[in-house]
C-alpha positions in Angstrom: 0.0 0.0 0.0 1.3 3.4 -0.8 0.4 7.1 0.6 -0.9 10.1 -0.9 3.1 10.7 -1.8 3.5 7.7 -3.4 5.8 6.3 -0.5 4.7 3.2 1.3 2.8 3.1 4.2 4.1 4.2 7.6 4.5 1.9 10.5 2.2 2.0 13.4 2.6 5.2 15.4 3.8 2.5 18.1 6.2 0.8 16.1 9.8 1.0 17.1 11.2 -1.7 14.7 10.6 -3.8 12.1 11.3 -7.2 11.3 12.9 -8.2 8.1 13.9 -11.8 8.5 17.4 -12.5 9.4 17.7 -8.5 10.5 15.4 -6.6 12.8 15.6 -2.8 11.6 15.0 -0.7 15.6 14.1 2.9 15.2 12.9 5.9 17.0 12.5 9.8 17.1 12.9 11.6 20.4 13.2 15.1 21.7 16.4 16.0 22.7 15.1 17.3 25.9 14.7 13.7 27.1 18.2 12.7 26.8 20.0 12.7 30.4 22.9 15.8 30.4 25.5 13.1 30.5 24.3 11.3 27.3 24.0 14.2 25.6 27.0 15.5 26.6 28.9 12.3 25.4 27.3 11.9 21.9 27.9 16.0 20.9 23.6 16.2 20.8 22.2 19.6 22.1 19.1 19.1 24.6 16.3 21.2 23.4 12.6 21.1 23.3 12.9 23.0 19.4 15.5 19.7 18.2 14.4 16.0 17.7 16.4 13.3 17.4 16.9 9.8 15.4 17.9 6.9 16.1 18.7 3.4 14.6 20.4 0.1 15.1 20.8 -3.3 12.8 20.0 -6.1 14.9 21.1 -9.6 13.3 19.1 -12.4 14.1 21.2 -15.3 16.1 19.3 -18.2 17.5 19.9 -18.8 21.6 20.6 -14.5 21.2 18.3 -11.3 21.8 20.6 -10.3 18.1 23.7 -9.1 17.1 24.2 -5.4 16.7 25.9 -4.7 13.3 27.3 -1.7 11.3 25.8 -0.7 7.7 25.0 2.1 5.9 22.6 3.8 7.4 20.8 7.0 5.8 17.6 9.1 6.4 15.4 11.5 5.7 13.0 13.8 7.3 9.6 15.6 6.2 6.9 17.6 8.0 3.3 16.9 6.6 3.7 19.7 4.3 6.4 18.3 2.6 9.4 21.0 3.7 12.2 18.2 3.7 14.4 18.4 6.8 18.6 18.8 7.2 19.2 14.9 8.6 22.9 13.6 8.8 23.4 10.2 10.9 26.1 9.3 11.9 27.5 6.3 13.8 28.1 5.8 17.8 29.6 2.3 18.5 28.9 1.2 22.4 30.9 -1.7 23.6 29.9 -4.2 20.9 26.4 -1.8 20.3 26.2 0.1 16.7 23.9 3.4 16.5 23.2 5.3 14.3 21.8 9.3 14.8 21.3 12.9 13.9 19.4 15.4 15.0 17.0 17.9 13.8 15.3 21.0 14.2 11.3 20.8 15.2 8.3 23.5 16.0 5.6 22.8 18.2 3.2 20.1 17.0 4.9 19.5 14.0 4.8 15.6 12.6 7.7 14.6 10.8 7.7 11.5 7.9 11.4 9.6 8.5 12.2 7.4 6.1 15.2 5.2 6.9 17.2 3.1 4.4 19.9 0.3 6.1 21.7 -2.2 4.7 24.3 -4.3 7.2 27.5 -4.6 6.6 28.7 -7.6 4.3 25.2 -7.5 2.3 22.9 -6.2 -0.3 19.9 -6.2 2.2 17.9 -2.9 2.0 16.0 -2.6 5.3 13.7 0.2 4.5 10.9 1.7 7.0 9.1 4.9 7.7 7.4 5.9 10.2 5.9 9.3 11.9 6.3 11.0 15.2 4.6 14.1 16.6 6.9 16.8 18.3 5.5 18.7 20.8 7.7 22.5 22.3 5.2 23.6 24.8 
């Protein structure tokens, strides 16, 4: 099924990842705000109301596991509901063993933003593609 855009259809507004056989593809789009100072601090992400941010991770499947976390090449894109396409860079945090993959972004009160994510793990051709919505709220 495809949207008024022609892009496919998001995920629920629940959804934080998607399943996509021997990969699950984990997502999400917070407000800066919520990120402890320390966190924050450590990844170089301003805290602010007015900024969103993205995040991803490639989980391989591994039976007896809860996954692997692997690297790929991870891009994005962001869109209000009017269609003005927002500034998005990722770029990758490596935890321990743990791959990430953000960027932040500029938001106004109540605006929805359209991500659409494209990952593909490294060593493959596998194009994990989802998008999904979240509501910003300032006030």
């Amino acid at each position: 099924m495809q949207t008024f855009d022609g892009g496919p259809t998001p995920e629920p507004p629940e959804s934080s990842a998607k399943d996509f056989g021997d990969y699950v593809l984990h997502f999400n789009g917070i407000s800066t705000d919520q990120l402890q100072p320390e966190v924050a601090r450590e990844y170089n992400v301003t805290r602010s109301k007015n900024r969103a941010m993205l995040t991803v991770s490639i989980i391989r499947k591994e039976a007896g596991t809860i996954g692997v976390s692997v690297p790929g090449e991870v891009t994005a894109t962001a869109n209000n509901l009017t269609g003005q396409l927002k500034n998005l860079t990722l770029r990758e945090i490596r935890v321990g063993d743990a791959f990430y993959y953000i960027g932040d972004i500029s938001i106004a009160h109540a605006e929805t933003l359209v991500f659409n994510v494209n990952a593909t793990p490294e060593n493959t051709t596998n194009s994990l593609e989802v998008r999904f919505l979240r509501q910003f709220y300032t006030d």
